[in-house]
C-alpha atoms as an extended CHARMM CRD file, in Angstrom:
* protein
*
       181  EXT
         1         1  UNK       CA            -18.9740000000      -15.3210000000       -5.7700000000  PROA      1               0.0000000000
         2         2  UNK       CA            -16.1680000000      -17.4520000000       -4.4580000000  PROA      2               0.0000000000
         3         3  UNK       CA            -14.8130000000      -17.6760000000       -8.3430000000  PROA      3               0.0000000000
         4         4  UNK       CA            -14.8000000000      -14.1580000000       -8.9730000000  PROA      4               0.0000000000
         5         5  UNK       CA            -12.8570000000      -13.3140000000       -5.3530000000  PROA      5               0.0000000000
         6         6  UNK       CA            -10.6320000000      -15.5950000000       -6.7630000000  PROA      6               0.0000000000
         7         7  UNK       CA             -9.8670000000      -14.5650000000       -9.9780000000  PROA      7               0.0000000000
         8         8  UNK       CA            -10.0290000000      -10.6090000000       -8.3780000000  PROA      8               0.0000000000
         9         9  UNK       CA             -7.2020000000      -11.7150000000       -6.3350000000  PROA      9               0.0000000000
        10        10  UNK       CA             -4.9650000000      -13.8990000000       -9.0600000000  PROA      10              0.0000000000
        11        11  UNK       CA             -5.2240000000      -10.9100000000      -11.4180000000  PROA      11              0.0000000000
        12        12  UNK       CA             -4.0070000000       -8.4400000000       -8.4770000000  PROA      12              0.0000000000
        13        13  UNK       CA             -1.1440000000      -11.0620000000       -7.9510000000  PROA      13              0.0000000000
        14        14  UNK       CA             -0.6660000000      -11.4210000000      -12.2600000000  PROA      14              0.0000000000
        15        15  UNK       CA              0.1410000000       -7.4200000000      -11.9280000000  PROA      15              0.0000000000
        16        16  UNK       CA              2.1140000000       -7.5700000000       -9.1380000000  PROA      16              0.0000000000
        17        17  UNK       CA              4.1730000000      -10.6300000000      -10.2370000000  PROA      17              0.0000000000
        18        18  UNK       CA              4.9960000000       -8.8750000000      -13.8760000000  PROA      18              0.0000000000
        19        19  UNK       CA              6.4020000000       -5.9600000000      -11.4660000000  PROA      19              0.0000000000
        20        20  UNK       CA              9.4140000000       -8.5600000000      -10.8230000000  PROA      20              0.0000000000
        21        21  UNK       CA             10.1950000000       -8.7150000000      -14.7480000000  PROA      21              0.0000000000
        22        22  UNK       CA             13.2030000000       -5.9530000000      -14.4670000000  PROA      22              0.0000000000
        23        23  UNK       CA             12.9300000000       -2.5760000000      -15.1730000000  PROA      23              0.0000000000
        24        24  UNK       CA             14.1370000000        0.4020000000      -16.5300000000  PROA      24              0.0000000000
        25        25  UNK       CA             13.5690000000        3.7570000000      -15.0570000000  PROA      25              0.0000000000
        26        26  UNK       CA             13.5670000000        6.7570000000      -16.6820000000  PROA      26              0.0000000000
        27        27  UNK       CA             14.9050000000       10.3210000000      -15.8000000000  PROA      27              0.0000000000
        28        28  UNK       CA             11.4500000000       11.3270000000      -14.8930000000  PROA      28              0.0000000000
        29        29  UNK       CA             11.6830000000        8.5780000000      -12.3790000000  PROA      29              0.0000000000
        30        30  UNK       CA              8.5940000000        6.2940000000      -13.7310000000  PROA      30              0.0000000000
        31        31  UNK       CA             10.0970000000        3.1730000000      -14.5840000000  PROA      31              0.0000000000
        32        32  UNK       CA              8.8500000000        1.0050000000      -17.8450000000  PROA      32              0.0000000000
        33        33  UNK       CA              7.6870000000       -2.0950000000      -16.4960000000  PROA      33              0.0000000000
        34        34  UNK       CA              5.3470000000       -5.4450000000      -17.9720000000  PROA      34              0.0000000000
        35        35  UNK       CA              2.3860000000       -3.8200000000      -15.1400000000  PROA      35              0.0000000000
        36        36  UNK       CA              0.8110000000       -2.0560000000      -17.4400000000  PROA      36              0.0000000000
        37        37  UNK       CA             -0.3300000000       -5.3470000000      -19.3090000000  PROA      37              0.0000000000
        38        38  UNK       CA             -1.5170000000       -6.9830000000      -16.2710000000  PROA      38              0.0000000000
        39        39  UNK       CA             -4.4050000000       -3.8230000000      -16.2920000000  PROA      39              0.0000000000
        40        40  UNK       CA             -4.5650000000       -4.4240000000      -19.4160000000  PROA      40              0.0000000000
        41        41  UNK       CA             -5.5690000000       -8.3340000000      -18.7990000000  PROA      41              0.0000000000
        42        42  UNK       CA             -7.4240000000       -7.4860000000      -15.9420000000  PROA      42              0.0000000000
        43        43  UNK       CA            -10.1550000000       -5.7410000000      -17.9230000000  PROA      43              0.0000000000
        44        44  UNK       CA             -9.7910000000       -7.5270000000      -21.1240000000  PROA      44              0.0000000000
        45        45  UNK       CA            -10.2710000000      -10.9430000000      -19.2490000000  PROA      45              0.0000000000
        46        46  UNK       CA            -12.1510000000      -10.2410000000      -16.4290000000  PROA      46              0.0000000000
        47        47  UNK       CA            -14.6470000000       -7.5690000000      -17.6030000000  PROA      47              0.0000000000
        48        48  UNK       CA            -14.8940000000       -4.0490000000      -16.0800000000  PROA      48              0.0000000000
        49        49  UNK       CA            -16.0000000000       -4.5100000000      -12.2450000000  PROA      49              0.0000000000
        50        50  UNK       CA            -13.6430000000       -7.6040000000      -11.7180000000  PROA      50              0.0000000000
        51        51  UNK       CA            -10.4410000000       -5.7050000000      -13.7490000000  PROA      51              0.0000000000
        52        52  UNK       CA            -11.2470000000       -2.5720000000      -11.6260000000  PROA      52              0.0000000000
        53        53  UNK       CA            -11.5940000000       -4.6110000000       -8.1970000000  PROA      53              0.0000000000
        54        54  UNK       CA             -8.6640000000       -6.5380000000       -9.3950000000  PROA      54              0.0000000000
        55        55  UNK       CA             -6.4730000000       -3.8500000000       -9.5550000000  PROA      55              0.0000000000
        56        56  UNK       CA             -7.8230000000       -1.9570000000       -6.6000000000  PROA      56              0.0000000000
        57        57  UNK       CA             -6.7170000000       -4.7540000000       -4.4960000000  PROA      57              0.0000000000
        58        58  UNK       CA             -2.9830000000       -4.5610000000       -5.7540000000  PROA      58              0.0000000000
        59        59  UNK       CA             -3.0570000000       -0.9730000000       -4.6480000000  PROA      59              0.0000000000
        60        60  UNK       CA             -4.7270000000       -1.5760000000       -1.0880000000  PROA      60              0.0000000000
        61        61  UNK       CA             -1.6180000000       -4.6140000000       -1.1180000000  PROA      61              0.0000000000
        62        62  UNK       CA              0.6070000000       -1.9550000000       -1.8420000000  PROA      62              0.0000000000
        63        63  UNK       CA             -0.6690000000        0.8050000000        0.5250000000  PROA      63              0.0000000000
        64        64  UNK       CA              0.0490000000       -1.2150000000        3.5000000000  PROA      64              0.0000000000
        65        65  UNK       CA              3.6070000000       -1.8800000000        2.6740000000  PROA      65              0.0000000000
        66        66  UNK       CA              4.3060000000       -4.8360000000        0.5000000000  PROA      66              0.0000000000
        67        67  UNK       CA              6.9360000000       -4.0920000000       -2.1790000000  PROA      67              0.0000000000
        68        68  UNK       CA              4.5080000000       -5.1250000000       -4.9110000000  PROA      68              0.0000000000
        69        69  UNK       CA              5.1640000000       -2.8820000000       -7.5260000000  PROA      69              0.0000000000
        70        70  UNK       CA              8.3080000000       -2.9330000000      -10.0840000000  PROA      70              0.0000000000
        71        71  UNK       CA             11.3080000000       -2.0780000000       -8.4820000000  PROA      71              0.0000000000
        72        72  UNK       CA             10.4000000000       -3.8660000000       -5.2470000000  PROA      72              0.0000000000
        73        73  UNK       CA              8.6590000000       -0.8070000000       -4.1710000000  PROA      73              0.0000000000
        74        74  UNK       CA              5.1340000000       -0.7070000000       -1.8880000000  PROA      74              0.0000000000
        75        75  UNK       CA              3.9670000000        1.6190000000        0.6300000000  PROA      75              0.0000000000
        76        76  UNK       CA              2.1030000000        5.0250000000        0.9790000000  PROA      76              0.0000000000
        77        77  UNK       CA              4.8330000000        6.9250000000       -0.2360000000  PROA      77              0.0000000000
        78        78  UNK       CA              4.3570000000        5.3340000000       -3.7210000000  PROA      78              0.0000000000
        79        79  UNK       CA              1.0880000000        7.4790000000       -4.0480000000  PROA      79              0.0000000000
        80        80  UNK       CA              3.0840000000       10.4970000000       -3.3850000000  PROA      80              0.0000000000
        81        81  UNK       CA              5.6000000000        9.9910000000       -6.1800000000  PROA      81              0.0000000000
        82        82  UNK       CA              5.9150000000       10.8520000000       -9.9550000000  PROA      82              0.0000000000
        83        83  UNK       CA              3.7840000000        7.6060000000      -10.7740000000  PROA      83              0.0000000000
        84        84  UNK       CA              0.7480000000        8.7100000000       -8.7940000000  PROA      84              0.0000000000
        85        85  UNK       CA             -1.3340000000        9.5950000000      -11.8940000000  PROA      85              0.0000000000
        86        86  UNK       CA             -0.4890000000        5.8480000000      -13.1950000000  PROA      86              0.0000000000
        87        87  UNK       CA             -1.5960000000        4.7400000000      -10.1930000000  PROA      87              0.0000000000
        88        88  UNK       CA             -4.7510000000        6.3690000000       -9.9490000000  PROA      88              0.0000000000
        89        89  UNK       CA             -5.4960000000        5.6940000000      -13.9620000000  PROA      89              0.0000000000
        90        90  UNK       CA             -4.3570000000        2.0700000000      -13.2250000000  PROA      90              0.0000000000
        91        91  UNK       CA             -8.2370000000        0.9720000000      -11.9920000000  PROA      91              0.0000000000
        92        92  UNK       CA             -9.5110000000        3.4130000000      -14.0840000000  PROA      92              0.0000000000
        93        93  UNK       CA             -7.5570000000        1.8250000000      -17.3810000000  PROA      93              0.0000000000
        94        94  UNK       CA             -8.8440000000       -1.7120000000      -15.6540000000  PROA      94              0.0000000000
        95        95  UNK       CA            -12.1960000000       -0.3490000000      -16.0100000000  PROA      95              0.0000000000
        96        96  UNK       CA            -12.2850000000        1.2300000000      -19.8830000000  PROA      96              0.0000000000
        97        97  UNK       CA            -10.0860000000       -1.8480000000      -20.8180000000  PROA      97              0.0000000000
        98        98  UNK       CA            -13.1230000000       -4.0900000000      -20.0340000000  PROA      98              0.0000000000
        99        99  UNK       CA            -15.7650000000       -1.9650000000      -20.8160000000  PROA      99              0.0000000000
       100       100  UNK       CA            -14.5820000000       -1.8800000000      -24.6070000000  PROA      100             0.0000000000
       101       101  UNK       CA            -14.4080000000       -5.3600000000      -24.4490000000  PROA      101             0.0000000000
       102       102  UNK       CA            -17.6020000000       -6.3890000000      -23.1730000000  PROA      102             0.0000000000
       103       103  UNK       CA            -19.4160000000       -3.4550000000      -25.5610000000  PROA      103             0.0000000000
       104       104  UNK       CA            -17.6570000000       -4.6390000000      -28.6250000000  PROA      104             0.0000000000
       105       105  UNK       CA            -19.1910000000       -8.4520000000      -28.6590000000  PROA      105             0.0000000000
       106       106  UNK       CA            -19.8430000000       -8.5440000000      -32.3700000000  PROA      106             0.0000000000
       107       107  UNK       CA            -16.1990000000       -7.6960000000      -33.0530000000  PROA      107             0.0000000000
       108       108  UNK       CA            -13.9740000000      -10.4420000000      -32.7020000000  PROA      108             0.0000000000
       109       109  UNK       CA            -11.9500000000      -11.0710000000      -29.4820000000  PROA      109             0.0000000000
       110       110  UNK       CA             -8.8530000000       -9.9700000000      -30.0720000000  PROA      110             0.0000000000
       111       111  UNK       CA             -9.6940000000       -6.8500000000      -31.9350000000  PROA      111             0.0000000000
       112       112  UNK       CA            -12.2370000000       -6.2460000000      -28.9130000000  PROA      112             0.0000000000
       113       113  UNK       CA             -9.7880000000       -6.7330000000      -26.4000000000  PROA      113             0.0000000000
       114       114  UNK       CA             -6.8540000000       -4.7740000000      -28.4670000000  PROA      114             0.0000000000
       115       115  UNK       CA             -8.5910000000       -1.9540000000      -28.9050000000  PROA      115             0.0000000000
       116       116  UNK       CA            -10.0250000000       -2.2580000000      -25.0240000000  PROA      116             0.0000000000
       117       117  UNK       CA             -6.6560000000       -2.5670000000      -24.3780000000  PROA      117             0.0000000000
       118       118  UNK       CA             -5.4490000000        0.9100000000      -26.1230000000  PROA      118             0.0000000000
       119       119  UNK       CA             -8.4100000000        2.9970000000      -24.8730000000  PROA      119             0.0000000000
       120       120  UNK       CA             -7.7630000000        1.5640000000      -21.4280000000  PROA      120             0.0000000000
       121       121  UNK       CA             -4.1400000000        1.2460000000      -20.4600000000  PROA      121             0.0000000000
       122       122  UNK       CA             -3.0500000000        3.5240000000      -22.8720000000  PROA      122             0.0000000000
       123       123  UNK       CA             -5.7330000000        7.0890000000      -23.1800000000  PROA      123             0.0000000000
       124       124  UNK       CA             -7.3340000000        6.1100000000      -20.0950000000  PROA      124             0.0000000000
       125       125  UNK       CA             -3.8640000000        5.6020000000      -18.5210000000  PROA      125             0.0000000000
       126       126  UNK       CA             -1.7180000000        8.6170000000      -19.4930000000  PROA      126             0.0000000000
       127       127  UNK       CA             -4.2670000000       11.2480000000      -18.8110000000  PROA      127             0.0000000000
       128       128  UNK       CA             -4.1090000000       10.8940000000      -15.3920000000  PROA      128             0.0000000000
       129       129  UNK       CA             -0.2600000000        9.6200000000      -15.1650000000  PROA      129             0.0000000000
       130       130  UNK       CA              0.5830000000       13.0980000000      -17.2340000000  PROA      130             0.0000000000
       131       131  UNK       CA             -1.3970000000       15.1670000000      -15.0580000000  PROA      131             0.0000000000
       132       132  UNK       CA              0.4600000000       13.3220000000      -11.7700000000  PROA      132             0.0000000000
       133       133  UNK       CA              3.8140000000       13.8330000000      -13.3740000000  PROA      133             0.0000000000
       134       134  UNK       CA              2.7350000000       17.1390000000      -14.3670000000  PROA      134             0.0000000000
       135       135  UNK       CA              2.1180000000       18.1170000000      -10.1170000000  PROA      135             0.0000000000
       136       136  UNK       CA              4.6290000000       15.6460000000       -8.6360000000  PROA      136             0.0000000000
       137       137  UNK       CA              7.1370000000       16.7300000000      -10.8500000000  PROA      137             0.0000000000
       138       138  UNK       CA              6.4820000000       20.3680000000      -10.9560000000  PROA      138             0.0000000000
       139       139  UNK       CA              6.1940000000       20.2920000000      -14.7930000000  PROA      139             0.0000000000
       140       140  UNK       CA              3.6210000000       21.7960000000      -17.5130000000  PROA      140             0.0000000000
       141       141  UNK       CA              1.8020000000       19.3550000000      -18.7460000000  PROA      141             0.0000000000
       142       142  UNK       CA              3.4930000000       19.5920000000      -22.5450000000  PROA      142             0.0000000000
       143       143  UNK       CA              6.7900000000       18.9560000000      -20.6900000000  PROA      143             0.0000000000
       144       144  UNK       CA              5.2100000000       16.1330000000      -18.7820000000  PROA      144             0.0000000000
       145       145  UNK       CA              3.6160000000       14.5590000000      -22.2740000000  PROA      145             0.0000000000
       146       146  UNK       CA              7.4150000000       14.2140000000      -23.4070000000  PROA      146             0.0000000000
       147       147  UNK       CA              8.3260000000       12.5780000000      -20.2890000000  PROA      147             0.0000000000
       148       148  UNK       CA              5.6840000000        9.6360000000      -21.5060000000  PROA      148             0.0000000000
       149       149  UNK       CA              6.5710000000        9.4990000000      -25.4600000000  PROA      149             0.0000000000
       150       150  UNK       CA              9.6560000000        6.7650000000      -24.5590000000  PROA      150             0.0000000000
       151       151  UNK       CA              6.5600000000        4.5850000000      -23.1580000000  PROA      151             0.0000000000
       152       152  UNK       CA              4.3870000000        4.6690000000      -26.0220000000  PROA      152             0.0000000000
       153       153  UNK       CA              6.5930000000        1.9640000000      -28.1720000000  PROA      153             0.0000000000
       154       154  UNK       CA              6.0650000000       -0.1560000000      -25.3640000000  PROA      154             0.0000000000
       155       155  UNK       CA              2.8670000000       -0.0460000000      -24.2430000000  PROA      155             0.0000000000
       156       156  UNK       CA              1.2740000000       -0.6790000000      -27.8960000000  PROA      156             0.0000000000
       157       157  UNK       CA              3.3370000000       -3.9450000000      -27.2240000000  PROA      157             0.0000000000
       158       158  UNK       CA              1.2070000000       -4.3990000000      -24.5540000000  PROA      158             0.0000000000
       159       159  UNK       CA             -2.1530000000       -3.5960000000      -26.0220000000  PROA      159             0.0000000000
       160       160  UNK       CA             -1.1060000000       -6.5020000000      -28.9660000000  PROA      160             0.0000000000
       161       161  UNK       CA             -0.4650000000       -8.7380000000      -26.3980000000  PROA      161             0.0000000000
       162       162  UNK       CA             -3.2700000000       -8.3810000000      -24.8020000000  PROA      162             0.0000000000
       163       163  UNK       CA             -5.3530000000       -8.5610000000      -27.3800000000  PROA      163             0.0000000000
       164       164  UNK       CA             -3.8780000000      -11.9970000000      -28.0360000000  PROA      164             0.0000000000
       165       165  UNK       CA             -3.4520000000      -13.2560000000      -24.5350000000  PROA      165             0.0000000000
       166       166  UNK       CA             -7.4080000000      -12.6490000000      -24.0030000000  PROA      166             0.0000000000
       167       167  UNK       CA             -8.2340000000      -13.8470000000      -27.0820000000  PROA      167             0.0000000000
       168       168  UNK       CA             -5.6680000000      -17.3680000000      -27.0220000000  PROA      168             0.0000000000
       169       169  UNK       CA             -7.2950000000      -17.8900000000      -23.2300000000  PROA      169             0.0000000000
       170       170  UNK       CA            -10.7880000000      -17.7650000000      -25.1030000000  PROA      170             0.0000000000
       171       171  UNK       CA             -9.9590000000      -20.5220000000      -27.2970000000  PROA      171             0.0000000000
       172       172  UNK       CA             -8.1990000000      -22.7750000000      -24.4720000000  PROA      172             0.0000000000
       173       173  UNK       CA            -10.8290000000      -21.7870000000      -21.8300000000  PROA      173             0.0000000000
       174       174  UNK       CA            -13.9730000000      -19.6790000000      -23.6040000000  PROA      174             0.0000000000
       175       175  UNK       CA            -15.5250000000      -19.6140000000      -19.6140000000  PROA      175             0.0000000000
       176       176  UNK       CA            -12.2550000000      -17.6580000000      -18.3510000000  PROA      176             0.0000000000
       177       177  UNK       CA            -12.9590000000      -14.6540000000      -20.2080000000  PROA      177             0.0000000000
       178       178  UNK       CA            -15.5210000000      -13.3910000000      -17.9610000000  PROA      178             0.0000000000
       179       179  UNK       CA            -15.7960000000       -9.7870000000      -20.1200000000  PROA      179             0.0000000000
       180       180  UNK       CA            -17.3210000000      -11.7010000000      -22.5630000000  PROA      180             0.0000000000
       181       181  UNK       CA            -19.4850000000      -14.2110000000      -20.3470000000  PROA      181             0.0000000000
């Protein structure tokens, strides 16, 4: 119990920590930051309740005011922004990211966790952030989809990497990854 509050609350600091890796925002006013990977990690690493609790703690951080997120920002107002709908998919990507992962245990790691990775922090993820860009910004939701295309590039950065983080962490510590313990 005590290990896995532990590793809930490293992960929530992981995401909040590549928030400080500068950004750049976009016209929309969503800003491309290295985030999006720590979901990612958080379900690829620490299966699908931990990643979702992980990141669910980061946004409870973040509701009560600490600047947490990229650009320094925190606070309610976040959740009433044009990134609402990332962060509402954000435990929700957590959760599909490490899902996958566990589910796929005759594949190898870092396909697992590459492909947990995609489903999760990338479909999982831009449904909801479209839809929340969609409202917030008072946009259709094609118009909103091209807001997102400049991510895309990106974020299947991210899903390599995390397919390779997760699966070099296996190798140096096989106990770590709890999504496949």
């Amino acid at each position: 119990m005590e290990r896995n509050l532990a590793l809930i609350a490293l992960f929530a600091a992981l995401i909040a920590v590549l928030g400080l890796v500068p950004t750049i925002t976009l016209m929309s006013g969503v800003p491309i930051s290295a985030q999006s990977l720590g979901v990612m990690l958080c379900g690829t690493v620490l299966g699908a309740k931990r990643g979702l609790l992980a990141v669910l703690l980061l946004e409870l951080v973040v509701a009560l005011g600490v600047p947490a997120l990229a650009g320094g920002r925190g606070g309610l107002g976040v959740f009433f922004g044009p990134t609402v709908g990332f962060l509402i998919g954000w435990p929700i990507a957590a959760f599909v990211a490490g899902l996958v992962t566990e589910k796929l245990r005759s594949a190898p790691l870092v396909a697992a966790a590459s492909i947990g990775a995609f489903l999760g922090g990338v479909i999982a993820l831009y449904i909801p952030g479209i839809i929340g860009m969609a409202v917030m910004l008072d946009k259709t939701l094609a118009e909103a989809t091209a807001l997102v295309l400049p991510f895309i590039p990106g974020d299947l950065i991210k899903v390599v990497l995390a397919g390779l983080i997760t699966s070099g962490l296996a190798r140096a510590r096989p106990a770590a990854v709890l999504s496949r313990g």
